[in-house]
C-alpha positions in Angstrom: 111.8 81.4 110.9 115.4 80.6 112.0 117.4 83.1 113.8 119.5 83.0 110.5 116.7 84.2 108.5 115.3 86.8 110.9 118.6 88.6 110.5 118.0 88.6 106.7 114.9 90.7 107.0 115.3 94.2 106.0 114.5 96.2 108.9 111.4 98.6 108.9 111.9 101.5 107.4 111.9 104.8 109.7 111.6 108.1 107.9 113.4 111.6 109.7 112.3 115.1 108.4 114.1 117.9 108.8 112.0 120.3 111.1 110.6 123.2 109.5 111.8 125.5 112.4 115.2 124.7 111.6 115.4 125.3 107.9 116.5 129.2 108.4 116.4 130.3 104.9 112.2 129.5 104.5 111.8 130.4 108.1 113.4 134.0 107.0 111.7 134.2 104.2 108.2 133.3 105.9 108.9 136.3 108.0 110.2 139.2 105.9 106.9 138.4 103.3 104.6 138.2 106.0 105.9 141.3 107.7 105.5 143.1 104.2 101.7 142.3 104.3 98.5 142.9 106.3 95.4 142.6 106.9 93.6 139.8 104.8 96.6 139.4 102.4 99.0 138.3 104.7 96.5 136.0 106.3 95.9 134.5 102.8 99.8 134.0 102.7 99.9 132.8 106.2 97.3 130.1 105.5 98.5 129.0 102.2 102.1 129.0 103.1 101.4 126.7 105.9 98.9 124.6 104.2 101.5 124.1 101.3 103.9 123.0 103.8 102.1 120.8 105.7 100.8 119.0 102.3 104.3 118.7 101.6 105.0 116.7 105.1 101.5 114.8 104.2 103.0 114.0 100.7 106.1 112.6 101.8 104.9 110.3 104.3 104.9 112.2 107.7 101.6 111.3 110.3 99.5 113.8 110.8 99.9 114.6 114.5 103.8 114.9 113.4 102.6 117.6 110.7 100.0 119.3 112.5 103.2 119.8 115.1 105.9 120.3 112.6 103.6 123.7 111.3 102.9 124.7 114.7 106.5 125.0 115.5 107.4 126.9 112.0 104.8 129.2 113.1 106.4 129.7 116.3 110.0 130.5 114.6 108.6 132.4 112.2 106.8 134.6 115.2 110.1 134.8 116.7 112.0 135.5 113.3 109.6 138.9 113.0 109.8 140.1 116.5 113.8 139.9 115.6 113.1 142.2 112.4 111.2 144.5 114.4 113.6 144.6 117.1 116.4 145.5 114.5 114.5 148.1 112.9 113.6 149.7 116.4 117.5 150.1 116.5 118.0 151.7 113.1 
């Protein structure tokens, strides 16, 4: 293959997700519903929610390892999201 042609090759394709963290609006969501539910409910909700989410990330094309890690830091915002809530509603 000449240079010439190497050129011509499309390059690879890379796919970027937005991270789950950083979309505030589903984060904020996650939070207030699972602050508004215990026991076994909101561990139902918890699992599905991120089991829906990381099938989503699946679906679209994103590794595994980047899923598995893309839910674990949702879960982390989402943690910090309802300490927040509580922390406001401690000053009310």
């Amino acid at each position: 293959m000449t240079n010439t042609a190497a050129k011509l090759q499309p390059a690879p394709a890379t796919l970027a997700f937005f991270p789950l963290a950083s979309r505030r609006q589903l984060v904020r969501k996650a939070a207030r519903e699972l602050n508004s539910l215990h026991g076994e409910e909101a561990n139902t909700y918890w699992r599905t929610t991120c089991k829906k989410l990381g099938a989503e990330l699946l679906d679209l094309g994103c590794p595994a390892e980047a899923m598995r890690e893309e839910i674990i830091e949702f879960q982390e915002a989402v943690q910090m999201e309802l300490m927040w809530l509580h922390r406001e509603a401690a000053r009310v």
